[in-house]
C-alpha atoms as one frame of an Amber mdcrd trajectory, in Angstrom:
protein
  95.715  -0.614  43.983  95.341   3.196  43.572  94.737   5.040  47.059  91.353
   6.402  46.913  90.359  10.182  47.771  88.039  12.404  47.748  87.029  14.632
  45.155  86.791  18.432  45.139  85.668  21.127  42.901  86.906  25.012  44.095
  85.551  28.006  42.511  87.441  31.172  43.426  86.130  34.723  42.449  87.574
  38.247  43.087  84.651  39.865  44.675  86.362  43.364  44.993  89.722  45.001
  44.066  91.427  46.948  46.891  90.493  50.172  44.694  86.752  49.048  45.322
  86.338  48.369  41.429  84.563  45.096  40.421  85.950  44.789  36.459  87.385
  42.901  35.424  85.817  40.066  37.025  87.865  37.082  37.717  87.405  33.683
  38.423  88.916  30.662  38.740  87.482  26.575  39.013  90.041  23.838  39.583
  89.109  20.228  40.241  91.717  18.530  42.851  91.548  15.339  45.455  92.247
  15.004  49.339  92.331  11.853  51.164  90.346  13.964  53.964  87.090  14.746
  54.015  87.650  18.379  54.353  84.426  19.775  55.018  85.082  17.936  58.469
  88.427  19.459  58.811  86.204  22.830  58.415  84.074  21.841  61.026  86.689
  20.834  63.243  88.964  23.406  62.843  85.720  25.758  63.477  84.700  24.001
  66.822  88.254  24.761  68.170  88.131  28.552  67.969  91.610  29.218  67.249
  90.824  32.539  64.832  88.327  35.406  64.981  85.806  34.395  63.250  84.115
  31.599  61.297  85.895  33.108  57.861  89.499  32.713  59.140  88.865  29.178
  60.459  87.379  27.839  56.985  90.496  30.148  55.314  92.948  28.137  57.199
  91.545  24.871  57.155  91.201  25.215  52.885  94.871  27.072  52.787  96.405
  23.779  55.445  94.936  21.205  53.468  95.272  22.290  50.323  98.932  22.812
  50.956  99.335  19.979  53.152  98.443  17.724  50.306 100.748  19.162  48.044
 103.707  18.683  50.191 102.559  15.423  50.870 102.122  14.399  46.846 105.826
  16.228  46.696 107.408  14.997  49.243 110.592  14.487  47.968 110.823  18.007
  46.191 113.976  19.542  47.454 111.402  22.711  48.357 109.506  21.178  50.624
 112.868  19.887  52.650 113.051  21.914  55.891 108.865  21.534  56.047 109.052
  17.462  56.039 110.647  17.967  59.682 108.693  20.634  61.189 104.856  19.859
  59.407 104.403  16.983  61.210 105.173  18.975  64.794 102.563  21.535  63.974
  99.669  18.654  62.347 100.371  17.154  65.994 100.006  20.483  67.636  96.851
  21.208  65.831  95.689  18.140  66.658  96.006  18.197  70.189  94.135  21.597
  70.786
């Protein structure tokens, strides 16, 4: 039986070069899956006030699970070697805060 997750659908759009132009626009869409819910990862990571502001939680909590997935889908890729020892120390960190 295929493990079940949940769907996403991310839209990214450049907003503003570092010149302050706007042109090109750019965006990007890409459809991917999580086995967490991550809009309560969001929440959570918000409630524990680890960054600045609201922004930097959400822009952590999209970058760790985004990537966290990956490594876990790739587990065995020879990049991901030194992480597969040290990950789960920080996850439990995190966790714990």
């Amino acid at each position: 039986m295929e493990k079940r997750s949940n769907k996403y659908y991310l839209t990214l759009s450049l907003k503003e070069y570092a010149n302050g132009e706007n042109q090109p626009a750019k965006e990007l869409g890409i459809e991917f899956s999580n086995h967490d819910e991550i809009f309560d990862i969001i929440e959570r990571i918000k409630a524990k006030n680890l960054f600045d502001n609201e922004s930097e939680a959400i822009q952590f909590a999209l970058g760790l699970k985004l990537f966290g997935e990956m490594k876990l889908k790739h587990r065995k890729n020879p990049l991901f070697d030194e992480l597969n020892e040290v990950f789960p120390v920080f996850m439990k960190k995190l966790k714990s805060l």
